[in-house]
N, CA, C and O atoms as a GROMACS GRO file, in nm:
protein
  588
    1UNK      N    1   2.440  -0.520   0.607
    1UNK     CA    2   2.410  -0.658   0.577
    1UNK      C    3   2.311  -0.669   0.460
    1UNK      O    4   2.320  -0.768   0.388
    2UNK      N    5   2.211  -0.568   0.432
    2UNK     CA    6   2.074  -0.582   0.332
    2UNK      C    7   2.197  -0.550   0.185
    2UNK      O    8   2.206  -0.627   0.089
    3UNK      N    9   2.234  -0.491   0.192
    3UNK     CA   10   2.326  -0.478   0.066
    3UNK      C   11   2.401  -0.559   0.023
    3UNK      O   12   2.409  -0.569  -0.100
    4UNK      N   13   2.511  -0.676   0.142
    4UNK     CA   14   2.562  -0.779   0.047
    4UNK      C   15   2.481  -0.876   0.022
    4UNK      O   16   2.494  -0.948  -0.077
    5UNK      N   17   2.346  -0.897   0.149
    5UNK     CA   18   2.257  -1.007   0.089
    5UNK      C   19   2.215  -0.957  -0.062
    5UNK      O   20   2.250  -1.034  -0.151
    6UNK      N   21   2.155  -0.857  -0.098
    6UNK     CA   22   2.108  -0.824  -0.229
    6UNK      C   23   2.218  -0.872  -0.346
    6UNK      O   24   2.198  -0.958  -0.432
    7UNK      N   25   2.299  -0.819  -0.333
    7UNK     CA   26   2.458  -0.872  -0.417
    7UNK      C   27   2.438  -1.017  -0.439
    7UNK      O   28   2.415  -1.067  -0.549
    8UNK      N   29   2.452  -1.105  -0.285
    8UNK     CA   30   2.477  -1.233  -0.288
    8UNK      C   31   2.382  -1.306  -0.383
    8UNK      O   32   2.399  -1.384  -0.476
    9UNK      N   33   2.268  -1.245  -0.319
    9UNK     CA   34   2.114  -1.310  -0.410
    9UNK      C   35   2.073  -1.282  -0.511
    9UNK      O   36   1.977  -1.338  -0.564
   10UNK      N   37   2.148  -1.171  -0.570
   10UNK     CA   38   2.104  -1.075  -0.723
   10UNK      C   39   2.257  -1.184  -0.806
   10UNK      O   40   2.233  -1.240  -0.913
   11UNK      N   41   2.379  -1.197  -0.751
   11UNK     CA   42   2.464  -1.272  -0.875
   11UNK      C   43   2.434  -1.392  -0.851
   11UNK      O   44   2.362  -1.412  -0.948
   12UNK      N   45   2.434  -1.503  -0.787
   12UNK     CA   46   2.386  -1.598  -0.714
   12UNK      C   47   2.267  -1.630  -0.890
   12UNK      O   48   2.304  -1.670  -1.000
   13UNK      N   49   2.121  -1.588  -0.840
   13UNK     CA   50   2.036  -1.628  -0.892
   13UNK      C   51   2.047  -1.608  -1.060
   13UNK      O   52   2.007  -1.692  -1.140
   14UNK      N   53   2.128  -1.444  -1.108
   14UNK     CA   54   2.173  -1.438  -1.264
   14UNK      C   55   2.291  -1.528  -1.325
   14UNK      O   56   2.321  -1.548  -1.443
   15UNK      N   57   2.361  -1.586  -1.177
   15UNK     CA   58   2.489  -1.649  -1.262
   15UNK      C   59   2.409  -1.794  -1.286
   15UNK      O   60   2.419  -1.854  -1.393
   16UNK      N   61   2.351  -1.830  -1.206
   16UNK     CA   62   2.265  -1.953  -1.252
   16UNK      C   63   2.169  -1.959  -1.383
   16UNK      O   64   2.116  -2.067  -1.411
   17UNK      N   65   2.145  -1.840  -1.465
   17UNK     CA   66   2.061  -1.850  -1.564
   17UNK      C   67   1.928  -1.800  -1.518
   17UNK      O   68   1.844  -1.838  -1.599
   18UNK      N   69   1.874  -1.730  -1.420
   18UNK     CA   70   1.754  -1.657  -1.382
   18UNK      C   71   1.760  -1.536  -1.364
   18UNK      O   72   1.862  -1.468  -1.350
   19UNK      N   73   1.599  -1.487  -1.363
   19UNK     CA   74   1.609  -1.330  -1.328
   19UNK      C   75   1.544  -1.356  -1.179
   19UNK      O   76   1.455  -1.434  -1.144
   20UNK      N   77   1.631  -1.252  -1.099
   20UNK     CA   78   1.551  -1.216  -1.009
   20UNK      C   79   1.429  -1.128  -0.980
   20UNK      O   80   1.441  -1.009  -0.950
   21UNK      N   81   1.300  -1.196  -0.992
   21UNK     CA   82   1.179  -1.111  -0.957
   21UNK      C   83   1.207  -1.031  -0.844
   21UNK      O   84   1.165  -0.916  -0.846
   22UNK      N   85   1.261  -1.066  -0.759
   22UNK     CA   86   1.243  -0.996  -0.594
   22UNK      C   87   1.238  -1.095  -0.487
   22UNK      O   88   1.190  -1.208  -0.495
   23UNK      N   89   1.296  -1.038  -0.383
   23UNK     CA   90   1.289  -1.120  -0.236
   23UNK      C   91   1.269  -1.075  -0.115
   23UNK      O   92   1.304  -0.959  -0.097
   24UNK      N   93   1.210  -1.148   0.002
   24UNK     CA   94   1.113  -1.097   0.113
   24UNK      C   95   1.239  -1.135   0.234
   24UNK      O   96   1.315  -1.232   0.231
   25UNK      N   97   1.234  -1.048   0.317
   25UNK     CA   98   1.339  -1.086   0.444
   25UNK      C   99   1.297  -1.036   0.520
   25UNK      O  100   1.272  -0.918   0.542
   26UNK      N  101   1.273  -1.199   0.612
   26UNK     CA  102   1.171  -1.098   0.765
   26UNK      C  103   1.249  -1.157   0.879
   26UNK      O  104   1.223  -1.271   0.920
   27UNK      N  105   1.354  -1.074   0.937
   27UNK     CA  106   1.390  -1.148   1.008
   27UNK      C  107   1.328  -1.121   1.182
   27UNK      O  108   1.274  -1.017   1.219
   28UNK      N  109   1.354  -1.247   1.272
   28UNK     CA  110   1.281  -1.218   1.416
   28UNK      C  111   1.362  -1.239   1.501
   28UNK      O  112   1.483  -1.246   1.481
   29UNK      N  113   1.297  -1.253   1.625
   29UNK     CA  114   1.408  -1.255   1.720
   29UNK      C  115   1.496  -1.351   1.705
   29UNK      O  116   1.610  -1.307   1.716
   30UNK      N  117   1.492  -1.458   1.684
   30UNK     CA  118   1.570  -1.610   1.728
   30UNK      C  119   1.561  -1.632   1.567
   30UNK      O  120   1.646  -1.720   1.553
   31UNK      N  121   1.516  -1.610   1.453
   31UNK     CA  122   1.490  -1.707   1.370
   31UNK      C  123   1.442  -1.572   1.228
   31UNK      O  124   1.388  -1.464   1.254
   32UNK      N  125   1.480  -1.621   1.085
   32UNK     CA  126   1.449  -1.573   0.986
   32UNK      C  127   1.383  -1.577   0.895
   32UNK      O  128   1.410  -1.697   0.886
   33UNK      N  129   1.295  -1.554   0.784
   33UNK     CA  130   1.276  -1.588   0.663
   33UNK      C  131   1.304  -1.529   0.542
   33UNK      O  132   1.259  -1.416   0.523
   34UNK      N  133   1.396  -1.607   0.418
   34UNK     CA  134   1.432  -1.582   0.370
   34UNK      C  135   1.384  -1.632   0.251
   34UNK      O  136   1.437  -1.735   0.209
   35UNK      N  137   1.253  -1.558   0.158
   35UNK     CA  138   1.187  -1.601   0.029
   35UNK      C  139   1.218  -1.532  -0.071
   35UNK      O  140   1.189  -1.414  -0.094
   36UNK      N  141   1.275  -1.604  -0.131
   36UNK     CA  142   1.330  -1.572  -0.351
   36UNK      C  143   1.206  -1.602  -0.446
   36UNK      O  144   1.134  -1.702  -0.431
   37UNK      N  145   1.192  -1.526  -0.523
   37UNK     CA  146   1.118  -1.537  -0.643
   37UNK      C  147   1.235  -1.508  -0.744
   37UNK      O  148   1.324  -1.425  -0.758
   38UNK      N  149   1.175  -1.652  -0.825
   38UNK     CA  150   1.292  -1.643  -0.967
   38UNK      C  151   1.208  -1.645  -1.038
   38UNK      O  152   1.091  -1.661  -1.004
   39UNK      N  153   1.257  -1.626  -1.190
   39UNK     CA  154   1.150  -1.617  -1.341
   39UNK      C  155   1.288  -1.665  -1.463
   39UNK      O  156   1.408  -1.642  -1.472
   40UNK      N  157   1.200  -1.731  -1.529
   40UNK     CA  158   1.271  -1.729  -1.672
   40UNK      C  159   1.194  -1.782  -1.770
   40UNK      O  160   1.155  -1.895  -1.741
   41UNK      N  161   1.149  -1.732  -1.897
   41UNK     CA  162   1.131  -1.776  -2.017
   41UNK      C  163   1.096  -1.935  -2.007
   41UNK      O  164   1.162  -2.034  -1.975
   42UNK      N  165   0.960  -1.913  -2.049
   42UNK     CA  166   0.969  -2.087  -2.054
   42UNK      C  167   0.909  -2.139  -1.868
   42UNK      O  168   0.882  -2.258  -1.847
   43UNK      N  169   0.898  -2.046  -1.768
   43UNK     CA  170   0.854  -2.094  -1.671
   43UNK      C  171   0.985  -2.169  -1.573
   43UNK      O  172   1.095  -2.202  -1.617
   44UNK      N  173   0.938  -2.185  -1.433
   44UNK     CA  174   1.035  -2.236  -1.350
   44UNK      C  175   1.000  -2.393  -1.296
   44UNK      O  176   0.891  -2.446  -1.275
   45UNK      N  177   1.098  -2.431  -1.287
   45UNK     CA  178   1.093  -2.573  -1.231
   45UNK      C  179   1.083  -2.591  -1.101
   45UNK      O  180   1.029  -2.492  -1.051
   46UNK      N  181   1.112  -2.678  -1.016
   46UNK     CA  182   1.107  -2.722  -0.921
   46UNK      C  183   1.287  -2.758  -0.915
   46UNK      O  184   1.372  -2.726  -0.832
   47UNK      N  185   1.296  -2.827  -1.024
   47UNK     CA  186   1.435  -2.833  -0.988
   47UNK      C  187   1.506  -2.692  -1.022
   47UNK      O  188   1.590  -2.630  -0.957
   48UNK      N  189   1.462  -2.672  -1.113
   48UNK     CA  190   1.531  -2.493  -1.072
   48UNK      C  191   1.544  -2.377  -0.933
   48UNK      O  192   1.616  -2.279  -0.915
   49UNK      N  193   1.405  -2.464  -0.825
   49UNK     CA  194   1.413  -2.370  -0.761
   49UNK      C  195   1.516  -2.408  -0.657
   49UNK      O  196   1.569  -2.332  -0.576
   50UNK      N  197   1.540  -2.568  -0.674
   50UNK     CA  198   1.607  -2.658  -0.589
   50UNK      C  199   1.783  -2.598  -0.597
   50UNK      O  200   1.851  -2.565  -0.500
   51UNK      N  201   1.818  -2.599  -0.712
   51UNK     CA  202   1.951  -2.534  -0.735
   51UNK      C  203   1.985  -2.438  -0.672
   51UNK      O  204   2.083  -2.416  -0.600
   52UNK      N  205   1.841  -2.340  -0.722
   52UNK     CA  206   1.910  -2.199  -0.684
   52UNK      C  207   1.876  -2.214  -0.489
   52UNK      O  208   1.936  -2.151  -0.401
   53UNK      N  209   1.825  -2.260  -0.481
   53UNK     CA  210   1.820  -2.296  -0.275
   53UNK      C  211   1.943  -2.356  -0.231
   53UNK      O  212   2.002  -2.313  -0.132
   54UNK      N  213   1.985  -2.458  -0.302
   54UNK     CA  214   2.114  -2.488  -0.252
   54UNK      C  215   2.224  -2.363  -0.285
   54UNK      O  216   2.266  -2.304  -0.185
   55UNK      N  217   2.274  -2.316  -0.424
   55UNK     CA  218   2.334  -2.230  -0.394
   55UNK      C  219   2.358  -2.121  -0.343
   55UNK      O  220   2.470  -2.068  -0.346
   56UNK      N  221   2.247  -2.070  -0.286
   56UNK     CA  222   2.239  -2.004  -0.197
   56UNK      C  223   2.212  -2.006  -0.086
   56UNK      O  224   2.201  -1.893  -0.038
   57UNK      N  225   2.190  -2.107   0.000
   57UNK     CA  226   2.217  -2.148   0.111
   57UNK      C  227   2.359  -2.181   0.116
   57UNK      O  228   2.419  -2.108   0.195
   58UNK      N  229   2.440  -2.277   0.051
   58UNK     CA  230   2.568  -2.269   0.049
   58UNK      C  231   2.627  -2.119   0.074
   58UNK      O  232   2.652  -2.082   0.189
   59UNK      N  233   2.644  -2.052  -0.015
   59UNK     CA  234   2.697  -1.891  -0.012
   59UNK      C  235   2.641  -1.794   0.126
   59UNK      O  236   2.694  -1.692   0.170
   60UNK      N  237   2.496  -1.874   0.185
   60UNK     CA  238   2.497  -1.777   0.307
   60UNK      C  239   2.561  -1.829   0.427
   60UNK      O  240   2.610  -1.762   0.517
   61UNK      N  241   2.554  -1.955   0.417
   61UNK     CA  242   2.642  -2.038   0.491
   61UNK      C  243   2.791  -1.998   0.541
   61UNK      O  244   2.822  -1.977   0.658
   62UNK      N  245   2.872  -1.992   0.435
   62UNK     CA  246   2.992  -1.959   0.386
   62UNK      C  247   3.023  -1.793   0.449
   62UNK      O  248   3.110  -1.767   0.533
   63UNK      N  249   2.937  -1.701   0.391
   63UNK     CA  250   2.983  -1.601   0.420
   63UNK      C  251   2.880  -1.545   0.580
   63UNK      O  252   2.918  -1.442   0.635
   64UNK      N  253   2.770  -1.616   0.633
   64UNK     CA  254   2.757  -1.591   0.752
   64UNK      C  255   2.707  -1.442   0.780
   64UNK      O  256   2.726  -1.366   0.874
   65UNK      N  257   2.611  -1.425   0.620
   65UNK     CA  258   2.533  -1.262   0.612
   65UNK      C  259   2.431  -1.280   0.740
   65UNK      O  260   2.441  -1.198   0.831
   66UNK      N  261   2.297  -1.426   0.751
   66UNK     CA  262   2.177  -1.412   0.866
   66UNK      C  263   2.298  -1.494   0.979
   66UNK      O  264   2.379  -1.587   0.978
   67UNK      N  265   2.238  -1.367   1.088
   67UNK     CA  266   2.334  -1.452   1.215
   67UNK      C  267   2.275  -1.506   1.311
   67UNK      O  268   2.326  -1.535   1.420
   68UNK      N  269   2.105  -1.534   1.257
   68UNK     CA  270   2.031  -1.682   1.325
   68UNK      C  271   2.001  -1.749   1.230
   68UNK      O  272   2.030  -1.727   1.112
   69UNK      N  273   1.908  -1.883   1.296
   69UNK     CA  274   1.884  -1.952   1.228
   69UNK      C  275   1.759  -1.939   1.153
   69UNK      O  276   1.650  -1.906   1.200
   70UNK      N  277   1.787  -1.968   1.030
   70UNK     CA  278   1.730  -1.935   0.897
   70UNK      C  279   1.622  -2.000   0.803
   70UNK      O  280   1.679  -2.093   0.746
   71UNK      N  281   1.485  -1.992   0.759
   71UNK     CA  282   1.406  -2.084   0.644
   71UNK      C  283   1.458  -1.981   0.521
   71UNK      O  284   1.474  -1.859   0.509
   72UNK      N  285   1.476  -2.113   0.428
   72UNK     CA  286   1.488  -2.049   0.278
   72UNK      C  287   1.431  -2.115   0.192
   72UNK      O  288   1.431  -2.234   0.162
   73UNK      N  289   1.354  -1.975   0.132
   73UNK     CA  290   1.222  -2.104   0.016
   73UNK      C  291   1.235  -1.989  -0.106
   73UNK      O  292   1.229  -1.866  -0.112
   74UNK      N  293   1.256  -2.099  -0.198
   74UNK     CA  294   1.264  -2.015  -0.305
   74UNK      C  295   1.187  -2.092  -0.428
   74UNK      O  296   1.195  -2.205  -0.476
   75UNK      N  297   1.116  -1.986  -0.452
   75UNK     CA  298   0.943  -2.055  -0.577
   75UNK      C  299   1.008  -1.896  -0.717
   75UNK      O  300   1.102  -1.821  -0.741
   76UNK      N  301   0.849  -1.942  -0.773
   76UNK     CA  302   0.853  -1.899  -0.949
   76UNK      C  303   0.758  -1.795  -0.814
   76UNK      O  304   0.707  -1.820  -0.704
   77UNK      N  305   0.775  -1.664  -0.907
   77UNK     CA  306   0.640  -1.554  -0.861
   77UNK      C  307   0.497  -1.613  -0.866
   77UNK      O  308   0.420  -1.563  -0.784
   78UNK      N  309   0.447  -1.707  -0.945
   78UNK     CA  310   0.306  -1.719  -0.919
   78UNK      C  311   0.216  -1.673  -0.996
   78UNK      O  312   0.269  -1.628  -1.098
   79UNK      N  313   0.101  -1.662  -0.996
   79UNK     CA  314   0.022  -1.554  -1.068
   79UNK      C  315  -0.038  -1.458  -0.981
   79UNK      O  316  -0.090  -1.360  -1.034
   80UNK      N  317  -0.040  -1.472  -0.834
   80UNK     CA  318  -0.056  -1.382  -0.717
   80UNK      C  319   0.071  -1.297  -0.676
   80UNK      O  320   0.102  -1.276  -0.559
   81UNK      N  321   0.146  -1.249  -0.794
   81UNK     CA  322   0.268  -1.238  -0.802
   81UNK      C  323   0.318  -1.148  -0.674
   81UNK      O  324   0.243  -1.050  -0.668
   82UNK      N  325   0.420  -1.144  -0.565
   82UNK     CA  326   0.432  -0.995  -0.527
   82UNK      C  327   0.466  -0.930  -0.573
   82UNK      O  328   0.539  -0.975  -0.662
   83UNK      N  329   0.459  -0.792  -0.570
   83UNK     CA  330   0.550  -0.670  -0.647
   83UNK      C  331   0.657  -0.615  -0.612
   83UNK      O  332   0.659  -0.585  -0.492
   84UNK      N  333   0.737  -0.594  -0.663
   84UNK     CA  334   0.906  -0.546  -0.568
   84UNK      C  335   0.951  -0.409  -0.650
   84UNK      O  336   1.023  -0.324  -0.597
   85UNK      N  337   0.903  -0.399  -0.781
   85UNK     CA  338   1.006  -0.234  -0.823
   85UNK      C  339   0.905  -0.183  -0.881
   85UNK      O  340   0.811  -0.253  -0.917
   86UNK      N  341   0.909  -0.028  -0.904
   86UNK     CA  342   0.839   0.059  -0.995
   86UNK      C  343   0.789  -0.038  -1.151
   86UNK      O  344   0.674  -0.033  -1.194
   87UNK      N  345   0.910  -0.128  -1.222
   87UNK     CA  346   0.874  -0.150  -1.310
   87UNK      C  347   0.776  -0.294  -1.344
   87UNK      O  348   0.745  -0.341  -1.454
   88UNK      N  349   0.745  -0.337  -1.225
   88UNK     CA  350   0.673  -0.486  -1.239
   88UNK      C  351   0.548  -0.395  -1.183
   88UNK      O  352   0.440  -0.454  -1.186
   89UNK      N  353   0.546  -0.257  -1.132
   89UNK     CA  354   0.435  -0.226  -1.101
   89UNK      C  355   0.342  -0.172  -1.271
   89UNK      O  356   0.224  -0.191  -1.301
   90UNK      N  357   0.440  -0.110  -1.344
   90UNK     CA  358   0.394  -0.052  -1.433
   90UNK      C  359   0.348  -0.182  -1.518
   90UNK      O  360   0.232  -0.181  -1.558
   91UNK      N  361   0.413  -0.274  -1.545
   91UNK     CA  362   0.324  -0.406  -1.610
   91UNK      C  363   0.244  -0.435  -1.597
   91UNK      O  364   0.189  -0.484  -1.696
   92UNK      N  365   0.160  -0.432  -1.454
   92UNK     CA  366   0.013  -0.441  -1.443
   92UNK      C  367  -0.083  -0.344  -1.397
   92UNK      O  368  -0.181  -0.371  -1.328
   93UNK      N  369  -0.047  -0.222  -1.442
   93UNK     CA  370  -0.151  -0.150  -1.437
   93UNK      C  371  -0.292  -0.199  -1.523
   93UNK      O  372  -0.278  -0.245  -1.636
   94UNK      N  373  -0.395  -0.190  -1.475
   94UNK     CA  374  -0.519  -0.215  -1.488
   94UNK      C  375  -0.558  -0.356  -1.387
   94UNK      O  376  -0.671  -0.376  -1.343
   95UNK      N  377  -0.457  -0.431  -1.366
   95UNK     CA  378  -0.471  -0.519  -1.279
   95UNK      C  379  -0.470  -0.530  -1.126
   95UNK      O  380  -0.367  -0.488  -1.073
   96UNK      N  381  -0.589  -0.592  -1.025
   96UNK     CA  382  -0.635  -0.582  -0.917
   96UNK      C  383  -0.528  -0.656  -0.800
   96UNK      O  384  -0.487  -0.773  -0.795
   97UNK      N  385  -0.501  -0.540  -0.712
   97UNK     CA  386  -0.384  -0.580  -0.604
   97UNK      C  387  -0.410  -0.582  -0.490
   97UNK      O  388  -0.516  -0.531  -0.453
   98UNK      N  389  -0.336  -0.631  -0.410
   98UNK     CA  390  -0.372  -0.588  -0.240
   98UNK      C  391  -0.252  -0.518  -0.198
   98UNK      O  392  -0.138  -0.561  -0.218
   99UNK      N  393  -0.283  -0.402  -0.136
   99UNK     CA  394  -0.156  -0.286  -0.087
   99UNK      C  395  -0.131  -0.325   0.073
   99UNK      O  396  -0.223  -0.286   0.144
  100UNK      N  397  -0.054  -0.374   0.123
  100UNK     CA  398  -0.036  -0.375   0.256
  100UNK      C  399   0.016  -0.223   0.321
  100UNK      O  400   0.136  -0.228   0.291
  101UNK      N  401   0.003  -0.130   0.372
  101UNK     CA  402   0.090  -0.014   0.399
  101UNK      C  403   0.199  -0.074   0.563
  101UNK      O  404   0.147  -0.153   0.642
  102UNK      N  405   0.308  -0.033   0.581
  102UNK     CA  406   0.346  -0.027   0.744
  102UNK      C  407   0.287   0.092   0.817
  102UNK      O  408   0.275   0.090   0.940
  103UNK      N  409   0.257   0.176   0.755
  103UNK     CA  410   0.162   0.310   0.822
  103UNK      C  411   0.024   0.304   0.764
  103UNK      O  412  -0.012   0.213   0.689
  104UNK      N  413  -0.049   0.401   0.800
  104UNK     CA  414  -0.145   0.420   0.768
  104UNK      C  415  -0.188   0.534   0.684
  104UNK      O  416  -0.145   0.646   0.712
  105UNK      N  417  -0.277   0.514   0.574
  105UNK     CA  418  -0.291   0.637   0.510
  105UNK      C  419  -0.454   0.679   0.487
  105UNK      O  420  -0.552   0.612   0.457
  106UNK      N  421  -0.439   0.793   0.509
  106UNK     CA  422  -0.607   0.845   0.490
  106UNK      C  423  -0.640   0.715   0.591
  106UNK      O  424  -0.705   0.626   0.535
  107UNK      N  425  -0.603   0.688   0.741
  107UNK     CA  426  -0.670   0.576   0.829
  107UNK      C  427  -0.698   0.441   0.782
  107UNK      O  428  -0.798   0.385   0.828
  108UNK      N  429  -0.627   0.382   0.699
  108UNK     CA  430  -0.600   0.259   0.659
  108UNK      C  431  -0.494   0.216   0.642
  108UNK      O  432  -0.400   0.295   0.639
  109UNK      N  433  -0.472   0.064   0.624
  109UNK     CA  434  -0.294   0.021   0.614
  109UNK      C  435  -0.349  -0.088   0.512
  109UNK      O  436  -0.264  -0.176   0.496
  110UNK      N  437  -0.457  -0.109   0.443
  110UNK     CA  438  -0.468  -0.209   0.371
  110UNK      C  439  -0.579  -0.155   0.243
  110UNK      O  440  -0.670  -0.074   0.264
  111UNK      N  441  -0.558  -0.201   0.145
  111UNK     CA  442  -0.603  -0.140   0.016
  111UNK      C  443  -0.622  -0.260  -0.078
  111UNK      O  444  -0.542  -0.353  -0.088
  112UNK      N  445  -0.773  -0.244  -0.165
  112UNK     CA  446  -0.755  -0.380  -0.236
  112UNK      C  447  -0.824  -0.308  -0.386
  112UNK      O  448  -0.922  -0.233  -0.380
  113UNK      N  449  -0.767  -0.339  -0.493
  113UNK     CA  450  -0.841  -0.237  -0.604
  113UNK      C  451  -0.780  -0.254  -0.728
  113UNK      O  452  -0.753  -0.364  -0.775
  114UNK      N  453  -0.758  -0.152  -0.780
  114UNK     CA  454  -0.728  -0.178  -0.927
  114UNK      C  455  -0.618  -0.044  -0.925
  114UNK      O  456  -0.625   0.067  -0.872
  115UNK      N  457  -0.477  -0.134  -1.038
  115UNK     CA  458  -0.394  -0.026  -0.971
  115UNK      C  459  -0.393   0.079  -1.119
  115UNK      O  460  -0.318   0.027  -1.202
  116UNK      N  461  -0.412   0.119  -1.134
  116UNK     CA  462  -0.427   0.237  -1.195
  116UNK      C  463  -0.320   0.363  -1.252
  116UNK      O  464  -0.338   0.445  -1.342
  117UNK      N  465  -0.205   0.343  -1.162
  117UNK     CA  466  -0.050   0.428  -1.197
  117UNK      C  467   0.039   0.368  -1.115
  117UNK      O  468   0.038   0.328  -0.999
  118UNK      N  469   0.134   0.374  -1.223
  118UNK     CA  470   0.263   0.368  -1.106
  118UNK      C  471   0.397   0.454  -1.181
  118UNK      O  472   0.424   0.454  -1.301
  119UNK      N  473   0.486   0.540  -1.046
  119UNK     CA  474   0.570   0.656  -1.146
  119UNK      C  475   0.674   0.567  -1.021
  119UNK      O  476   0.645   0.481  -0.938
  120UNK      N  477   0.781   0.621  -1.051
  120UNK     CA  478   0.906   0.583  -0.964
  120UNK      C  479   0.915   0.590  -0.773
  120UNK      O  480   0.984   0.532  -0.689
  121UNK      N  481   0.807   0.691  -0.767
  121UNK     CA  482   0.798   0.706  -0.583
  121UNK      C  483   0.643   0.638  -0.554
  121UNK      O  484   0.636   0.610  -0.434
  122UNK      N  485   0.560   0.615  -0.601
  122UNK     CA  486   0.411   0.582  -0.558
  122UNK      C  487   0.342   0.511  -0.675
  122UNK      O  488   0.366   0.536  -0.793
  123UNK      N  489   0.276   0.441  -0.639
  123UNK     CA  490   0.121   0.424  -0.689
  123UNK      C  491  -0.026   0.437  -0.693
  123UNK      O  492  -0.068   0.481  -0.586
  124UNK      N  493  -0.120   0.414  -0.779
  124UNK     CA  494  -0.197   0.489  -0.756
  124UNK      C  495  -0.304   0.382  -0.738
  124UNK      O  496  -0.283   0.284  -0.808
  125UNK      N  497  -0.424   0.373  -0.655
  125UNK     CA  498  -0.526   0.221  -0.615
  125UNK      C  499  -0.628   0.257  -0.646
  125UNK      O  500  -0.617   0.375  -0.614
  126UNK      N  501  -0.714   0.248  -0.680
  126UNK     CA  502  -0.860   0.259  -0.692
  126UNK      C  503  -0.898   0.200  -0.680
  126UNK      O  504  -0.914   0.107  -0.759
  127UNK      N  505  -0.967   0.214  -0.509
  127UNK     CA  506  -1.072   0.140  -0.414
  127UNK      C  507  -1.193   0.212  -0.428
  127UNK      O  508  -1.227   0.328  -0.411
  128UNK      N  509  -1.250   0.104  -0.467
  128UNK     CA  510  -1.424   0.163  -0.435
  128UNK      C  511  -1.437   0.286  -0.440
  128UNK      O  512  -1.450   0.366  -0.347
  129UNK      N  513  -1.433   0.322  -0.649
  129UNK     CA  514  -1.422   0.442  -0.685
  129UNK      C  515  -1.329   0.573  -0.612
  129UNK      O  516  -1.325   0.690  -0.653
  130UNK      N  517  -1.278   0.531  -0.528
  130UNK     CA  518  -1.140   0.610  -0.478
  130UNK      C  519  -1.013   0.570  -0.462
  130UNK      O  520  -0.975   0.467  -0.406
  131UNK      N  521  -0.920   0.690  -0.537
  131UNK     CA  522  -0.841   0.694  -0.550
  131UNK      C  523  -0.658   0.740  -0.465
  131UNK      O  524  -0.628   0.857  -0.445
  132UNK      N  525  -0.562   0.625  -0.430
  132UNK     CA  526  -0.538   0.606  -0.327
  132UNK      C  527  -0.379   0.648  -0.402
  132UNK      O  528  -0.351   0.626  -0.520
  133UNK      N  529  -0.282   0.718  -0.292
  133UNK     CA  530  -0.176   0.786  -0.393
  133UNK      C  531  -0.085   0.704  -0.255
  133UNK      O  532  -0.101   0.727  -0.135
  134UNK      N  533   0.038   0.578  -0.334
  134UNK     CA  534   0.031   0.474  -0.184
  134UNK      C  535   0.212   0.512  -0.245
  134UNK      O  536   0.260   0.445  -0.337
  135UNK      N  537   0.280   0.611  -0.184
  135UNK     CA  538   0.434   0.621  -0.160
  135UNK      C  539   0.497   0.461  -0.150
  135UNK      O  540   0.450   0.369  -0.082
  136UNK      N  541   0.632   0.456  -0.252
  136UNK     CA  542   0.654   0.292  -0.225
  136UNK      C  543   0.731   0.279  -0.062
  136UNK      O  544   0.760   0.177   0.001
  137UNK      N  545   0.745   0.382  -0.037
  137UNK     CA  546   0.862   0.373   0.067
  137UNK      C  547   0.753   0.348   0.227
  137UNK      O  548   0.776   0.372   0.345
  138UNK      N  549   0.669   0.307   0.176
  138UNK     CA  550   0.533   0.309   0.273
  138UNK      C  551   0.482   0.133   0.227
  138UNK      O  552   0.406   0.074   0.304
  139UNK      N  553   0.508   0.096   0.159
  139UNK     CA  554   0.429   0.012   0.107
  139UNK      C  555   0.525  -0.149   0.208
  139UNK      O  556   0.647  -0.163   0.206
  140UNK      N  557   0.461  -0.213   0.259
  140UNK     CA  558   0.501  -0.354   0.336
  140UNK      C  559   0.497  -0.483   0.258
  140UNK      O  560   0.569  -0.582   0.269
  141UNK      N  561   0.372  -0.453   0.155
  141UNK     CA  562   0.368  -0.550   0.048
  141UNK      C  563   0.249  -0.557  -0.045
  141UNK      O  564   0.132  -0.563  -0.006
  142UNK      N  565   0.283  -0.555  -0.155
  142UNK     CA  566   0.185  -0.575  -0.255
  142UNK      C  567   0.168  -0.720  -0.334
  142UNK      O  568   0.265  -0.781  -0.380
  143UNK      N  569   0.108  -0.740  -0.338
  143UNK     CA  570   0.091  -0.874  -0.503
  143UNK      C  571  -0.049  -0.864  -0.569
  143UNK      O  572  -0.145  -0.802  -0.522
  144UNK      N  573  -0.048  -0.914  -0.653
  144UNK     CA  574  -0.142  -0.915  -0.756
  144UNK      C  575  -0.295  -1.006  -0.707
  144UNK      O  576  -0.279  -1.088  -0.617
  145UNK      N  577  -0.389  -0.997  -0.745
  145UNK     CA  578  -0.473  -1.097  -0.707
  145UNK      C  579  -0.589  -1.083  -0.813
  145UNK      O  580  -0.655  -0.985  -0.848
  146UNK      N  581  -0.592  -1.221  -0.852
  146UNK     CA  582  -0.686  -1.299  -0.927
  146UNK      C  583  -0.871  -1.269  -0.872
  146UNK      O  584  -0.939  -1.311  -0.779
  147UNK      N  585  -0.896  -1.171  -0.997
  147UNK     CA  586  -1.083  -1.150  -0.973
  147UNK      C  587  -1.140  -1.291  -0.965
  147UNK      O  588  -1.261  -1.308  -0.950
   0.00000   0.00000   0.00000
């Protein structure tokens, strides 16, 4: 199912004229959430985000990918941006993030610092002069945050 949603929501949002930043899917027992971040040149609208919500609610509708019932919110990234690939990580290196982990590393699951590297499997945090080596395949969520 995570693979045709990605499809649905990756042509979906480019055939409309956007890039997809990345998207969050948490689904629960009875009920889902389903959040899009779009971007384009020039900044996002409101009615842009309105389009791309309808057409893609239509298309999940239709093809019946979440099999409860569903919120779908779809915004511009923000300037608290989240992070989703190796390469939006490497754009802000020098810039201060919050690392959520689902495990724990060196006895923490939460990290707030300055990110300092990022290669294709990990990144690198520097908390309070230490330095934190955070595997992406570990990572629950990152975004950016404003000093």
């Amino acid at each position: 199912m995570h693979e045709q949603l990605d499809q649905l929501i990756n042509s979906t949002v480019v055939g409309l004229g956007f890039e997809l930043w990345g998207y969050e899917y948490r689904p629960h027992s009875e009920s889902a959430l389903l959040r899009i971040f779009i971007e384009k040149e020039g900044g996002i609208s409101i009615d842009n985000c309105t389009q791309v919500s309808r057409q893609i609610g239509a298309a999940l509708d239709v093809e019946d990918l979440i099999p409860v019932a569903y919120i779908l919110e779809v915004s511009s990234p923000g300037i608290d941006r989240v992070l989703f690939t190796p390469e939006q990580y490497h754009r802000y290196i020098g810039e201060q993030l919050k690392v959520r982990t689902r495990s724990p590393i060196e006895g923490r699951r939460n990290f707030r610092g300055s990110l300092e590297a990022a290669t294709d499997t990990h990144v690198s945090v520097l908390v309070d002069n230490e330095t934190f080596e955070i595997p992406f395949d570990v990572v629950d969520r990152a975004r950016l945050v404003m000093a």
